[in-house]
N, C-alpha and C positions, 0 to 999 in steps of 0.2 A: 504494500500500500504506500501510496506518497503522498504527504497531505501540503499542499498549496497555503502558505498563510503570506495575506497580504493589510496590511496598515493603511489609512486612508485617515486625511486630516481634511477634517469638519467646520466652516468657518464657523467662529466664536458666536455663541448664541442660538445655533442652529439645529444643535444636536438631537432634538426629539421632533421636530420637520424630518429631518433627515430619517429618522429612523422610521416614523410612521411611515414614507413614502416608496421606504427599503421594502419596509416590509409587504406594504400590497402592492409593490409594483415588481422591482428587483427580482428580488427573491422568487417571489414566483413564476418567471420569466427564467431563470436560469434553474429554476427546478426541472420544468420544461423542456430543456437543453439538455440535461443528463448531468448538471452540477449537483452533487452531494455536501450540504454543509456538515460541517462537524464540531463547526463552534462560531460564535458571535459573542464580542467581548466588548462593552464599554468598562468606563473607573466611574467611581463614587468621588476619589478624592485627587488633586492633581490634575497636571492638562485635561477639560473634561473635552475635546473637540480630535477626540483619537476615536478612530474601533478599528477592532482586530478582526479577522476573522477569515477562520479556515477550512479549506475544501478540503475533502479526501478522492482520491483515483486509485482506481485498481491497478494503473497501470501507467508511464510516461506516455506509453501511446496512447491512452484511452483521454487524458489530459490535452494532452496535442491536437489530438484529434476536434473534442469538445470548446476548446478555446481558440482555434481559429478561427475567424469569422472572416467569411467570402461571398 
């Protein structure tokens, strides 16, 4: 397995827009795709305009594959 983790900074203030919009729009959309999440991470305390969050693949090819867009 090879799991994808990508960081993505949120401008200041934004963070729960952002995330509602993740959520019914994003998300669902690359579920659809064949993206596997395996985690979504904000903080409580400290920079709060980060989140983490990581795919899992069964494979480099199955990755490759799924994250080209043509």
């Amino acid at each position: 397995m090879i799991v994808d983790a990508r960081t993505y900074t949120v401008a200041a203030g934004k963070m729960a827009e952002f995330l509602e919009k993740y959520e019914n729009n994003g998300l669902p959309l690359q579920r659809r795709h064949g993206f596997d999440l395996a985690g979504y991470f904000t903080v409580e305390t400290g920079p709060l305009n980060q989140v983490v969050h990581y795919w899992k693949w069964d494979s480099a090819a199955r990755r490759k594959k799924r994250s080209t867009w043509s």
